[in-house]
N, C-alpha and C positions, 0 to 999 in steps of 0.2 A: 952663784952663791945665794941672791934671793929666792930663786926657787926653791931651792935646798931649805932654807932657812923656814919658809913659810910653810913647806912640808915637814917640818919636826914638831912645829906650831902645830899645824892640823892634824899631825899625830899624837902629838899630846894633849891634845883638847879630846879627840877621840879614843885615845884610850884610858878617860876619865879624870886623868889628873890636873889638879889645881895648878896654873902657871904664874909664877911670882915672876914679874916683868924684868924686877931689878935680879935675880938669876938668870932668868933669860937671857936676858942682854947681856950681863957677864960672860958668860957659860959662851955666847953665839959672837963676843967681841963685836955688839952691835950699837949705837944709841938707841937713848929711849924713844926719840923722834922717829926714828927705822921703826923703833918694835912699833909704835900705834900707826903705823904707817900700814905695815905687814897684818896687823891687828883689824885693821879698818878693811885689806883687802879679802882675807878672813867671813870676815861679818856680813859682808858684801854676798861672798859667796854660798853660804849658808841660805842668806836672804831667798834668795835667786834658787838656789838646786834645793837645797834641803832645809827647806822653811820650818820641818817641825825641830829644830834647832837653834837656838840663840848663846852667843857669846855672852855672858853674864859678869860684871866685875864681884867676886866673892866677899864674903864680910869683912874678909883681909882686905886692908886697901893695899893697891897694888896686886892686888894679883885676879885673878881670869877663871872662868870655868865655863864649859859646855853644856847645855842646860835642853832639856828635850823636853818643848812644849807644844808640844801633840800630839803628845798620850801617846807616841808610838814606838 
């Protein structure tokens, strides 16, 4: 089920859309401590493989977006 879960995360971080935590977590029957758990493993991985990318929190608080900062 984390795999799962973190893979829907990284699919919707990459195919552009905005993630509101508290749907997330609804939607995935997760807490919120899970999601920034999953969130944090995320960020991690970006870091690491695909640096010209960053997790970003959006002007919504609460919610998340993928952000391509390196021009590429």
């Amino acid at each position: 089920m984390k795999t799962t879960i973190i893979l829907l995360l990284y699919d919707a971080f990459m195919s552009g859309e905005t993630v509101s935590r508290a749907k997330f977590c609804k939607k995935h029957m997760i807490a919120e401590r899970t999601f920034y758990r999953y969130l944090h493993e995320l960020t991690e991985f970006f870091r690491s493989y695909k640096p010209v990318y960053m997790i970003d929190g959006s002007q919504i608080k609460g919610s998340y977006v993928l952000k391509n900062v390196g021009g590429a």
